[in-house]
C-alpha positions in Angstrom: -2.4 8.0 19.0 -3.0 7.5 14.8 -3.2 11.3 14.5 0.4 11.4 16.1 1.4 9.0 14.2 0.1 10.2 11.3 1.6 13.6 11.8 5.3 11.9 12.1 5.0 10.0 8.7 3.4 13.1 7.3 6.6 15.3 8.4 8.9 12.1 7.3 6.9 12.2 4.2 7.9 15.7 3.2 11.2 15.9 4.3 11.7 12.7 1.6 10.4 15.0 -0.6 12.6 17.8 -0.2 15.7 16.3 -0.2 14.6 14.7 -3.8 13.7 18.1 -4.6 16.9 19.8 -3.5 18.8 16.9 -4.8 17.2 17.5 -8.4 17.9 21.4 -8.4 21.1 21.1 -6.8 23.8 18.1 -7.4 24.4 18.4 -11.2 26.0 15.0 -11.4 22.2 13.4 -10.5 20.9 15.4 -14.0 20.0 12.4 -15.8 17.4 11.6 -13.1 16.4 15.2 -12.4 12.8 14.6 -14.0 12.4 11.2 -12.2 14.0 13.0 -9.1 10.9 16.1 -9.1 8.2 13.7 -9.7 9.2 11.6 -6.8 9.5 14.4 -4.6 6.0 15.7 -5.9 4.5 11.9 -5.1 6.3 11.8 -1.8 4.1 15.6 -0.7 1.4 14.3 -2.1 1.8 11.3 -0.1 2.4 13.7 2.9 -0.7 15.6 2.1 -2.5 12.2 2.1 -1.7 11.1 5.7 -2.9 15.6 7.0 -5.9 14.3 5.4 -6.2 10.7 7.2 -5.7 12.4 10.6 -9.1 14.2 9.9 -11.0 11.5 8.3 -9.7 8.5 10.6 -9.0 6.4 7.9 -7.2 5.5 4.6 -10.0 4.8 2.7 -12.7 7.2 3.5 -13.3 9.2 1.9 -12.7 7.4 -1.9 -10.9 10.7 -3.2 -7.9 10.0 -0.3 -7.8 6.4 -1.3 -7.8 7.1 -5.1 -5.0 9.7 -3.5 -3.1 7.2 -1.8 -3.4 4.9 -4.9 -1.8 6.9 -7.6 1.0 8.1 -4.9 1.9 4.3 -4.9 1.3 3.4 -8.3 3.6 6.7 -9.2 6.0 5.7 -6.8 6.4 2.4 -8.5 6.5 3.8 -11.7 9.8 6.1 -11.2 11.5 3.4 -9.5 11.3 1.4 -12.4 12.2 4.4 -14.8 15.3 4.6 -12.0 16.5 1.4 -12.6 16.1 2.0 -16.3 18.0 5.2 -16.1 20.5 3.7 -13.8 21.0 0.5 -16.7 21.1 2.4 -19.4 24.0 5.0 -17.6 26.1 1.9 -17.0 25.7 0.5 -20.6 27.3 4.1 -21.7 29.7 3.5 -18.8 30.6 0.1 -20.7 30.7 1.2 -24.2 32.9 4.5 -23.4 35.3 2.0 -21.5 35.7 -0.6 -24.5 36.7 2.6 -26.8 39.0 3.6 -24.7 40.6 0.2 -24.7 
């Protein structure tokens, strides 16, 4: 029953990652988070990767290189969604300013 599971968040895993992916390559209104968009979708396969391996091993923790795996997926996850908010801040401060030259 894990390994199934396992399997399906594995498969959900990489199809997150793809559709960051084709969403960096392909909507050219998304450029300014094109790098954030590619390291999320490379954090999101590894993440995928990470639960293959789990279905193996039986666990998230054993062996230490899957939880030190596991770990930076997270930490890198949390990391580009506070350099999205940043992004996404900073877009609608130039939003404002081109706005109040207008006016």
């Amino acid at each position: 029953m894990a390994e199934t599971f396992n399997l399906y968040e594995a498969i959900l895993w990489f199809v997150i990652a793809v559709a960051l992916f084709s969403t960096a390559i392909f909507d050219k209104s998304k450029k300014l988070y094109k790098t954030n968009l590619i390291i999320s979708a490379i954090l999101f396969f590894a993440f995928g990767i990470s639960d293959l391996i789990e279905m193996q091993t039986g666990a998230w923790w054993r062996p230490v290189g899957l939880l030190m795996l596991k770990s930076s997926c997270i930490i890198g996850f949390a990391f580009c969604f506070l350099k999205y908010r940043q992004l996404s801040k900073n877009k609608g401060d130039i939003l404002d300013q081109k706005q109040q030259q207008k006016a």
